[in-house]
N, C-alpha and C positions, 0 to 999 in steps of 0.2 A: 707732256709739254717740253718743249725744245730748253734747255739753259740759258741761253741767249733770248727766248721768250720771254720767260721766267725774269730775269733781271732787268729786260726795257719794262714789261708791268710795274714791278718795282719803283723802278723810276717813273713813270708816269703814273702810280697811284694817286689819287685824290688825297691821299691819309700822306702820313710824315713813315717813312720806314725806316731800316737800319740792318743796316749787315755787319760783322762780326771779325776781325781777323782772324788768321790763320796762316801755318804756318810749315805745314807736312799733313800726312795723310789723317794720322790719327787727332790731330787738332782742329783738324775740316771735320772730323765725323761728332767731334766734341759738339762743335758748333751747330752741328744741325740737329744732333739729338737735344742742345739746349731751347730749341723754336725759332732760331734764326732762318729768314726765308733766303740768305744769301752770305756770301762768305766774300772777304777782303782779303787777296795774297799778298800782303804786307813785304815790300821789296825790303823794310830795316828789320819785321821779322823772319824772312828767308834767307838775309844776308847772316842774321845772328846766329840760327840754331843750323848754319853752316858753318862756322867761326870766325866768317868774314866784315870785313867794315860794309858801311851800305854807302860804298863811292863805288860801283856797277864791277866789283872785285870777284862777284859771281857773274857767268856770263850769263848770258840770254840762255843759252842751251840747257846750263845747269836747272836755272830759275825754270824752266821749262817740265823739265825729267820733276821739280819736286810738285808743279802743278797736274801734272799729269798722274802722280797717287795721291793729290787732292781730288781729286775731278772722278777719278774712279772709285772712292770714300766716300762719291757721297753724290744724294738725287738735284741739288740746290745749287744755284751759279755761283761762281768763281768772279768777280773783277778783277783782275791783276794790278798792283801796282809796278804800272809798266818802267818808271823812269822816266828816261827820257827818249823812248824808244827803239834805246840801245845803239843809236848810231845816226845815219842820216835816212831821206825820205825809203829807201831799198833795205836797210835794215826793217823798217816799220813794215814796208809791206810783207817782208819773210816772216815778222813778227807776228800779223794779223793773221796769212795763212793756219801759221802753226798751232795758233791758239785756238780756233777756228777747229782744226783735224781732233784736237781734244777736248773739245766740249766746253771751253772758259766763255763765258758769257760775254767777257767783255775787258777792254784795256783802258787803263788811266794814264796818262803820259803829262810831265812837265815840262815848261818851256825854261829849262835852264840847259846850259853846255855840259856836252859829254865828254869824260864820265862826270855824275853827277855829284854834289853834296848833299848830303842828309840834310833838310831844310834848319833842323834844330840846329844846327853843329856853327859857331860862329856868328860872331854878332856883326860882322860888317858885311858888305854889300857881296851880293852872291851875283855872280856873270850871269844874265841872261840869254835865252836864244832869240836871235834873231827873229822878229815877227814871220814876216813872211816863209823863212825859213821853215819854222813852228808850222806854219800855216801847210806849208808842200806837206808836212808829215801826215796832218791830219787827213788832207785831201786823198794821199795817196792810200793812206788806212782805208779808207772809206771807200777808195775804188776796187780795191784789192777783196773784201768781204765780200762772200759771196750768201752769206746769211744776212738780210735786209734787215732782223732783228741784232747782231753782235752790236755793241759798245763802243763807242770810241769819247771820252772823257777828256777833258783839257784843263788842265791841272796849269789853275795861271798863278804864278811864284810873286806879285809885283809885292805885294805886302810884306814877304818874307828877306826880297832883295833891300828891303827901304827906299819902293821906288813911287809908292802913295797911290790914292785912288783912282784919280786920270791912267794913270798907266795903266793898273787894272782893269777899267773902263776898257782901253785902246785894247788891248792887250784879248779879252776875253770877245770884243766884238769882233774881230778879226777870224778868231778862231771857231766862233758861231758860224760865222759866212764860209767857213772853210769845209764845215759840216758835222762838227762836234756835235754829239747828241746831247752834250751837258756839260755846264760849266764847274771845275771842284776851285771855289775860291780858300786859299790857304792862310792862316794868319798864325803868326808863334805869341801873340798879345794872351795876357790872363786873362784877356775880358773877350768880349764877343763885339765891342763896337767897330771894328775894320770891316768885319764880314756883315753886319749889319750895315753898314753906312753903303757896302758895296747891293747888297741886296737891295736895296731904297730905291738907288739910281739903276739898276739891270732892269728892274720894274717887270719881271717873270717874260723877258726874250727868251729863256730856254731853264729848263731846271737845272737846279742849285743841289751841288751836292757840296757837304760841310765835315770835318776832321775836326772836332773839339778837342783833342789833346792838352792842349796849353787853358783852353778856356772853358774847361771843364766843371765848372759853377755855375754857368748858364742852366739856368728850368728847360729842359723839354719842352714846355710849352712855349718859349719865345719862338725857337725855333719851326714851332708849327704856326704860329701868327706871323713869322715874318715868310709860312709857304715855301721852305725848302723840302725839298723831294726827299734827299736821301742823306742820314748821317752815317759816318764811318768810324765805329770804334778801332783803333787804329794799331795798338802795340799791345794791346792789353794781355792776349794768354802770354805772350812770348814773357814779359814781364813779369806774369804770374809766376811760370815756371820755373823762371832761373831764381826767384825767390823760395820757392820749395825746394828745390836740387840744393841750392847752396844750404838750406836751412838743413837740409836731411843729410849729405855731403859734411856740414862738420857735426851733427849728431851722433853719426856713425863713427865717425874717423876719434871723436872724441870719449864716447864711450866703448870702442872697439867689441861691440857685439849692437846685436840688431833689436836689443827689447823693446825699448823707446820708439824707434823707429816705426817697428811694426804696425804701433799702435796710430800712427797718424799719417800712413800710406793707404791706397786703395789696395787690395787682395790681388793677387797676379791674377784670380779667374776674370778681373775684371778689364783688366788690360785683353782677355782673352778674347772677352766677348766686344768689347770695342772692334777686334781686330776680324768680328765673323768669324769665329771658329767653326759655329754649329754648323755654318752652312759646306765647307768643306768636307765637316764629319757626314755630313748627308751624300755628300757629293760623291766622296769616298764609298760608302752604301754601294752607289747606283751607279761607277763607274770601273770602282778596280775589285778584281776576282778575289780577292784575300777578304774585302767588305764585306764582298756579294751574298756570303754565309753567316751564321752567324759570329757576334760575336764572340772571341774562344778567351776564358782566362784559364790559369793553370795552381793546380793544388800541391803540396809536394809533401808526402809524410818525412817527416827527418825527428821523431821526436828520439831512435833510440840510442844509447850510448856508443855500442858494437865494443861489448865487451872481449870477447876476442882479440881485439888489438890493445889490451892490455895498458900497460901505461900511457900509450898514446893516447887514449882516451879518457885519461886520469879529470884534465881539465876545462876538456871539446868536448863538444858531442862528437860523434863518428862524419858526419856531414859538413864538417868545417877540419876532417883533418886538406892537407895541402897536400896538392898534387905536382911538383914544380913549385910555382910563386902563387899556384891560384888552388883555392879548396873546391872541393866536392861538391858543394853547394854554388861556387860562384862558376865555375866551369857549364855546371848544366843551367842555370837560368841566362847566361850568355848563349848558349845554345835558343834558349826560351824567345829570349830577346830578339834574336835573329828571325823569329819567324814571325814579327811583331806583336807578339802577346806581353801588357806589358803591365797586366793586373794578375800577380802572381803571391799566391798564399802560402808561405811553410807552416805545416802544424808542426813544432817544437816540445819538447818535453824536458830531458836532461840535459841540463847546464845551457835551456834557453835563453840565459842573457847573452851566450858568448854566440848565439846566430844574430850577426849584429849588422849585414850587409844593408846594401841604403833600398828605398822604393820598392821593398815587401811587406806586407800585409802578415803577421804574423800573429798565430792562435797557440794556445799552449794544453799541453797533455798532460794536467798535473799528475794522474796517475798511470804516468806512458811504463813504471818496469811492472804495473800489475795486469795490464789490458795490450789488447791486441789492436791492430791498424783501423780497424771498423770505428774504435772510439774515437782515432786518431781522427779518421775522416768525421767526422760527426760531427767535432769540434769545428769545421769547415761548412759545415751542412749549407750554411746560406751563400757561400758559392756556389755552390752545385743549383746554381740560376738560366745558365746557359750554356753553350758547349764549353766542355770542359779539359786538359790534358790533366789525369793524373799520375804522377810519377813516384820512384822511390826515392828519397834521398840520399842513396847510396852508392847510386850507379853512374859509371860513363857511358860514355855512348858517342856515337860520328851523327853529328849534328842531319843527314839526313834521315835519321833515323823517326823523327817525328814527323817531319813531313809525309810519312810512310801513314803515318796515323791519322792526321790532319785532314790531310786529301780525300780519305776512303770517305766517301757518303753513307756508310752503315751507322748505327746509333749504338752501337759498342764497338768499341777496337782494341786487341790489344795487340803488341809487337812479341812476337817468338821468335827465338834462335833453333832453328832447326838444327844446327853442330850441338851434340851433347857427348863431353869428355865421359866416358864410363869410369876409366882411373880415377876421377877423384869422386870424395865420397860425399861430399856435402849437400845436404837436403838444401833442396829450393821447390819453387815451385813449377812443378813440371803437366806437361797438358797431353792429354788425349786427343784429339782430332779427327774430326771426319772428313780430314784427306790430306795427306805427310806431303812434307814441303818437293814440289819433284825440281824446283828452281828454274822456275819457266814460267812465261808469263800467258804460256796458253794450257797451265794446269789449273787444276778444278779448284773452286773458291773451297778454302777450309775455314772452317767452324769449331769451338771449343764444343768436344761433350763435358770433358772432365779436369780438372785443375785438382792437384793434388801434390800436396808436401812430403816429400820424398825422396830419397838418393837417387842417382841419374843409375837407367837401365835403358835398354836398346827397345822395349815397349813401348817408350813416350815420342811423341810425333817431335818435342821441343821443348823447351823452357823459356817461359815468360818473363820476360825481363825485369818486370815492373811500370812498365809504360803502356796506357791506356789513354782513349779517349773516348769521351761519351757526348754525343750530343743533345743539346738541348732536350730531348725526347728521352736522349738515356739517361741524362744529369734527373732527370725527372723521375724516372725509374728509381737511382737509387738512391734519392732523399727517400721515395716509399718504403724501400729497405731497410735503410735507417730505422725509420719512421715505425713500421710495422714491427722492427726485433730488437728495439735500443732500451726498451724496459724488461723483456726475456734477460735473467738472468746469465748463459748460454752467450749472452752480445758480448760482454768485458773480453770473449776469448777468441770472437770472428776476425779472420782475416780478410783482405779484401778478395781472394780467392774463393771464400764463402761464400760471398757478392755474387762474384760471376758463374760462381754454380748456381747457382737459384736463379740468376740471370736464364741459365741454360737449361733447368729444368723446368720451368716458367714458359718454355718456350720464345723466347727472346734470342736470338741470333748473335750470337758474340765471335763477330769476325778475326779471322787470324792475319795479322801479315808477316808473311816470313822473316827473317833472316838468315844468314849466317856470319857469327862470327859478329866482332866490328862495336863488341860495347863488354865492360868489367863490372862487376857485382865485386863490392870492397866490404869483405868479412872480416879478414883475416890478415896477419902479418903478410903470407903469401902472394894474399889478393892484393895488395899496397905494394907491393915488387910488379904482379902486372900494370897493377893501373900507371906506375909511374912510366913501366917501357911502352904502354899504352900512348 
């Protein structure tokens, strides 16, 4: 059903209804998950939670831009509190169109001079507009709607001006014949007898809409015996709110930390889910290529010291020494980050307090100098959920490097460097292949036979960097691994390279993507000289 449907119902219900202020997007969506079947754009609270007075200091245009993330927030009409229609009869019509193209139900306009005063503000007599003048505005709203259902409201001021009931009278009959859909009689009295005395004599020529504000003691039920259509609760969230901001505003400021606070705020998931997140994350699913797979988080072993570097490593682990301004650890999860993965695990062992970077998930290896990497990952086992990258923590790398990994559709990957230095003597671990890197992209897909811890010789197709990715399928593979050899005594000394041989004699596919060159393994004092001209 149309908005402007939706709110003439409203008004013309049999029953007494009521709709809600509001004031921005996420105060309209308040409003409609509280049961409200319609919503009030409160011109004094749109003027507020702008920082403007409510003398028309916001223009039309603005008041517009904040109804239009109302109006998209949420399934339920909008009335606007229009003013005074922002100008003369040619304003009102540009008005009507506009509100009209964004789905607002409907407009409430008063008959006082532009710009307006906020009806509360001042106790002496408020300038009215001229009747007939009044009269063009509404006439010309009403030609201009091209929806037979939209709103046009006459918000008659005489009560507020101290201009007494006859005027009201004159004032509202005028405005019926003009072709107001409904009259909003206004009163600032603590009591309800103005707007009753005016109901008496209207004797229901057209429906009564009512703003208790000031006369907020009235029963509900007067107002349904005396047969008004529709009440408007009127300023009420805007009010709510700057009473919590300020209350929370000097909780904070006065005990400069957030304990107190915490405790009598809503949760940011909660702001989140106001805001539709979920539906976004779906959206994202089923519109952009990075969704379209699974989702990938990343595991990162760093638990061991890298004694080799000697005093540097006195106080660090080896994965937080600094490369430049930025360590080992923060260099490659920026990499990470880059590729939107943004649920990342390091398993930690030695001197795990000092891995202390923000928004990781971190497991610990209490017995990382007596076990090998397998326990390391084990301690991780319940990531290994979904596709997964797992890394070393000890290595650089040129950030396309994982994309390398990511992209492949195989359910094992890992990254080799087909350049293998013969000069130097350090065992890593180095792969067998069934088919050397020929650095072409119409050479034959390679496969791991063999992974093997070893000094570099001119035998090995390459060396494994330490970066792999398994998907979902493989993540699932090697929780079984785990799984199947983590009570074998024989496990405390597997490395992950164990992994991927059983992987490969299992008959599982453990695809290769080459390299050359373009990433550091940090062992050594040596290896800390290239990583840095790195």
């Amino acid at each position: 059903m149309r908005k402007t449907t939706q709110l003439r119902r409203l008004l013309e219900s049999p029953s007494l209804e009521f709709i809600m202020e509001a004031h921005n997007g996420l105060s309209a969506k308040i409003v409609e998950e509280a049961g409200f079947k319609g919503i009030w754009g409160s011109g004094l609270a749109i003027s507020a939670s702008l920082g403007v007075r409510d003398n028309n200091e916001a223009s039309w245009t603005q008041v517009l831009d904040v109804l239009e993330y109302m109006s998209d927030a949420t399934s339920i009409p909008i009335l606007l509190d229009g003013d005074t229609g922002y100008g003369n009869f040619n304003n009102m019509r540009r008005l009507v169109k506009k509100l009209e193209q964004r789905g607002v139900g409907g407009v409430c306009i008063e008959d006082k001079i532009f710009p307006k005063t906020n009806s509360f503000l001042r106790g002496d007599r408020q300038p009215l507009a001229d009747i007939d003048e009044f009269a063009g505005k509404i006439k010309a709203g009403k030609d201009m709607q091209s929806d037979d259902d939209f709103l046009i409201i006459a918000r008659v001021e005489a009560f507020i001006a101290g201009w007494g009931l006859k005027e009201a009278l004159l004032r509202a009959e005028a405005y019926r014949e003009a072709g107001a859909d409904a009259i909003l009689i206004h009163s600032k009295l603590s009591n309800s007898s103005e707007v009753f005395s005016f109901i008496k004599e209207w004797d229901n020529r057209s429906p009564i809409v009512l703003v208790p504000t000031k006369y907020y003691t009235t029963p509900t039920n007067d107002f349904r015996e005396h047969k008004v259509s529709l009440v408007i609760w009127a300023n009420h969230l805007i009010r709510g709110c700057v009473q919590k901001m300020q209350e929370i505003t000097k909780q904070i400021h006065t005990d400069e930390n957030l304990l107190a606070a915490e405790d009598s705020i809503v949760p940011v998931k909660e702001i989140f889910r106001l805001q539709d997140d979920q539906e976004i994350a779906e959206a994202e699913k089923r519109y952009l290529s990075n969704y379209a797979k699974d989702p990938i988080n990343a595991v990162i072993l760093s638990a061991s010291r890298g004694k080799l570097l000697g005093h540097l490593t006195s106080d660090i682990p080896k994965t937080m020494l600094k490369i430049g301004k930025e360590s080992i650890l923060a260099r490659m999860i920026n990499h990470i980050y880059e590729h939107d993965i943004k649920d990342i695990t390091v398993v930690t062992g030695y001197k795990s307090d000092k891995v202390d970077l923000p928004n990781l998930n971190k497991v610990v290896n209490e017995d990382y100098e007596g076990t090998g990497q397998m326990v390391s990952l084990s301690k991780a086992i319940d990531k290994l959920d979904r596709t997964t990258l797992l890394l070393f923590g000890d290595i650089l790398f040129r950030k396309y490097i994982l994309q390398f990994a990511i992209d492949d559709p195989e359910d094992v990957v890992i990254i080799v460097d087909s350049k293998i230095d013969t000069n130097h003597s350090n065992k890593s671990d180095f792969v067998y292949a069934t088919e050397p890197d020929v650095q072409s992209y119409f050479g034959e897909t390679a496969y791991v036979n063999k992974v093997v811890f070893s000094e570099p010789n001119a035998e090995f197709d390459g060396e494994w960097i330490g970066v792999m990715k398994l998907s979902a399928k493989g993540a699932d593979m090697a929780r079984e691994f785990i799984r199947e050899n983590q009570d074998k005594p024989e496990f405390s000394n597997l490395d992950v390279r164990d992994m991927i041989n059983w992987f490969a004699d299992n008959g599982v596919k453990v695809k290769i993507q080459y390299i050359s060159g373009h990433w550091v393994d940090v062992n050594n004092i040596s290896d800390l000289t290239l990583a840095s001209e790195f």
